[in-house]
C-alpha positions in Angstrom: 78.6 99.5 52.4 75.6 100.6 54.2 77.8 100.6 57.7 80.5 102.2 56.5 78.1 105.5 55.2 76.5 105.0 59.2 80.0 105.2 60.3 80.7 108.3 58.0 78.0 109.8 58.8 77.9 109.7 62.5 81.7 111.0 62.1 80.9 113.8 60.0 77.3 114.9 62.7 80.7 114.3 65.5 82.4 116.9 63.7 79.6 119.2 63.2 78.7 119.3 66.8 82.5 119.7 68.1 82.7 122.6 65.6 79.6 124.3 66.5 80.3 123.6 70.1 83.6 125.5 69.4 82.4 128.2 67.5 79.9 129.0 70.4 82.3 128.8 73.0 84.4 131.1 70.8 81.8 133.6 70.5 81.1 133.8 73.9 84.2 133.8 75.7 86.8 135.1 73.6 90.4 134.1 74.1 90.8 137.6 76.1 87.7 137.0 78.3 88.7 136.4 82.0 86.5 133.3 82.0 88.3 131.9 79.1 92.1 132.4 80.7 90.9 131.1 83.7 89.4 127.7 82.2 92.8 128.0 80.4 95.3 128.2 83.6 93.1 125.9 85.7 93.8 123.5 83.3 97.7 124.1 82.8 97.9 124.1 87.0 96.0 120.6 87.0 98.6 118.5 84.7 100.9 121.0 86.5 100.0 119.5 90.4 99.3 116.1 89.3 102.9 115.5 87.8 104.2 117.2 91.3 102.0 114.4 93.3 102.9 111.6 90.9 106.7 112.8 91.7 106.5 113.2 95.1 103.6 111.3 96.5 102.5 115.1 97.8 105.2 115.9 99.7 106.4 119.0 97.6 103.7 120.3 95.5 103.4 123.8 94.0 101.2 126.9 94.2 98.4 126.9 92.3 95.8 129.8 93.0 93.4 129.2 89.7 92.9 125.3 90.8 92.5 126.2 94.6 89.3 128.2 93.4 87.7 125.6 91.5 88.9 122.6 93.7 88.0 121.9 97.2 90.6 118.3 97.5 93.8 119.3 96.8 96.9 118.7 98.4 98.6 122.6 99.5 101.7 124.3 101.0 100.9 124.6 104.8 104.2 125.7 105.8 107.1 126.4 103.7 109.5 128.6 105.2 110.0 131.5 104.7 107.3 131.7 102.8 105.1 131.0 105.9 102.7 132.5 108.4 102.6 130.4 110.8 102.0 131.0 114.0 104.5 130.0 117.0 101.7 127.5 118.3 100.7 126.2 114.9 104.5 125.3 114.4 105.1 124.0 117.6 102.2 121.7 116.9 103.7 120.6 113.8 106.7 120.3 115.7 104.9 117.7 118.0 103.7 116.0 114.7 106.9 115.0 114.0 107.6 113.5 116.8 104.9 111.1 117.1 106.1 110.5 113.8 109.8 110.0 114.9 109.0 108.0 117.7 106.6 105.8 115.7 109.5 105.6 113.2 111.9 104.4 116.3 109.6 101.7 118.0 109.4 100.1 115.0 113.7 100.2 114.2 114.9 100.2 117.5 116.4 103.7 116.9 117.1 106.6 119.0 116.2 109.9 116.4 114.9 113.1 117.8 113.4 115.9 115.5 115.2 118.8 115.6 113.6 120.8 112.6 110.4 120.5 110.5 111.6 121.0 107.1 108.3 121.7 105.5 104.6 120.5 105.4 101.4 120.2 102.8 98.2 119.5 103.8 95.0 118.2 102.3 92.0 118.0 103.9 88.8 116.0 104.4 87.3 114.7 107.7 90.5 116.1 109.4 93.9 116.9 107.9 96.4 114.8 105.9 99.9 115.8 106.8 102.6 115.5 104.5 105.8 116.3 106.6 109.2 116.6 105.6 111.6 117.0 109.3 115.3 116.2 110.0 115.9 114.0 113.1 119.0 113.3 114.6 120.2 110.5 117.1 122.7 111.2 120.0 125.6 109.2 118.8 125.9 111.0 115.5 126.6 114.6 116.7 125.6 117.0 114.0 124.9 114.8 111.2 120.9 115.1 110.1 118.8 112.4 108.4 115.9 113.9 106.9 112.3 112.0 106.8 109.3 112.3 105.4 106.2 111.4 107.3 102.3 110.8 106.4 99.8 111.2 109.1 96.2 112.2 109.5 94.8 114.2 112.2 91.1 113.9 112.5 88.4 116.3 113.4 88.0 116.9 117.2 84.7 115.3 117.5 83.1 112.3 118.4 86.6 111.1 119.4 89.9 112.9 118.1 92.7 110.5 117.1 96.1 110.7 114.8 97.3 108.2 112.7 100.5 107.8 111.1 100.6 106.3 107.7 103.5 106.0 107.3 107.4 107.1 107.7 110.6 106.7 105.8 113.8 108.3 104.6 113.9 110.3 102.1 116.3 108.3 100.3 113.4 106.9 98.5 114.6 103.4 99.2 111.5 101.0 100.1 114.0 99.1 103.1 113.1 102.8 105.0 109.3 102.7 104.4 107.6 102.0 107.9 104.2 101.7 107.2 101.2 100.3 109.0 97.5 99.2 107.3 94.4 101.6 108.1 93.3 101.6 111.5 97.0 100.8 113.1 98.9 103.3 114.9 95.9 105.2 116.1 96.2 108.0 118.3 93.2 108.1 121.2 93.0 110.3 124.5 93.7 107.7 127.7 95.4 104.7 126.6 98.8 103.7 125.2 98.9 100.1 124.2 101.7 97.9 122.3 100.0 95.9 119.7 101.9 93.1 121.4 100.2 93.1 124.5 97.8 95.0 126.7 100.4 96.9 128.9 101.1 100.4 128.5 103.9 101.8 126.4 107.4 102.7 127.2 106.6 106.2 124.7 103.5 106.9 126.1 105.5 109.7 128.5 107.9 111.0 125.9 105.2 112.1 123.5 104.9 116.0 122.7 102.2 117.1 121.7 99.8 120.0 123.0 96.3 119.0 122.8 96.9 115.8 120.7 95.7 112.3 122.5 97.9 109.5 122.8 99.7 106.7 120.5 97.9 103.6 120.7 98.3 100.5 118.1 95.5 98.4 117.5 
């Protein structure tokens, strides 16, 4: 008996406190107040951006201005045309993105793809730059049939040492058979050196990569 009136009682203090905490926070920030509808969209955008990541592992995520303010780690839209302002260099750089992603993609399948259009891109930052790419490629022998990818790679900062590294690429068929992935610290991206992970000789891609500024594939 003499738990069950703790228990009660400890309930019923609960209830007091939520109610009083309520009551103040009612007082002072009405439902009208800026703060208040703020609080109040920041949360609706949160459940909002973490169904979109669940859905999409990032790659299409929405616009959401009341989170951005109160949230430094998010993943955002970079570039999705046309609702983009880009600027030629910074799409020609996502262009060249791609194709270390493509070409990453094709060492690993023995394929032949070539980017021909970056599709759209989110970021998300954090001792570099997380890219979440969707492109379409295209290989030689199918004339103007598309396959469109999505690809995950980070860029790092520029100093001590700059490097990329793709984490992955795949179809966007969703199937797992088209995930190319590698664990963390493969398919690292360093200035002066292009080694197979097979052996210590330079690799066949090393020339064919297109990228202004970026340092070289290397696996490790």
């Amino acid at each position: 008996m003499a738990d069950q009136s703790s228990t009660c009682f400890a309930s019923h203090k609960k209830a007091e406190i939520l109610t009083h905490l309520a009551d103040s926070h009612n007082r002072h920030y009405h439902q009208t107040h800026e703060y208040w509808n703020k609080e109040r969209y920041s949360i609706l955008e949160q459940r909002q951006y973490e169904r979109d990541v669940c859905s999409t592992q990032g790659f299409e995520v929405g616009y959401y201005p009341y989170l951005m303010r109160n949230s430094s780690s998010l993943i955002i839209r970079y570039y999705c045309p046309p609702d983009s302002n880009l600027s030629d260099d910074a799409i020609a750089d996502l262009h060249g993105l791609a194709n270390h992603a493509i070409q990453f993609y094709n060492s690993k399948e023995q394929t032949n793809y070539s980017v021909v259009k970056v599709i759209k891109t989110m970021t998300d930052g954090g001792a570099g730059t997380w890219y979440y790419m969707t492109f379409q490629a295209s290989k030689p022998c199918d004339g103007d049939h598309l396959r469109t990818f999505e690809a995950k790679l980070f860029q790092s900062i520029p100093l001590p040492q700059p490097y990329i590294k793709v984490d992955f690429v795949r179809l966007k068929t969703g199937a797992v058979s088209s995930l190319i992935e590698e664990p963390y610290g493969a398919n690292l991206i360093q200035p002066q050196a292009c080694y197979s992970s097979s052996s210590s000789s330079f690799s066949p891609f090393a020339g064919k990569i297109i990228l202004a500024k970026s340092p070289i594939l290397i696996d490790v």
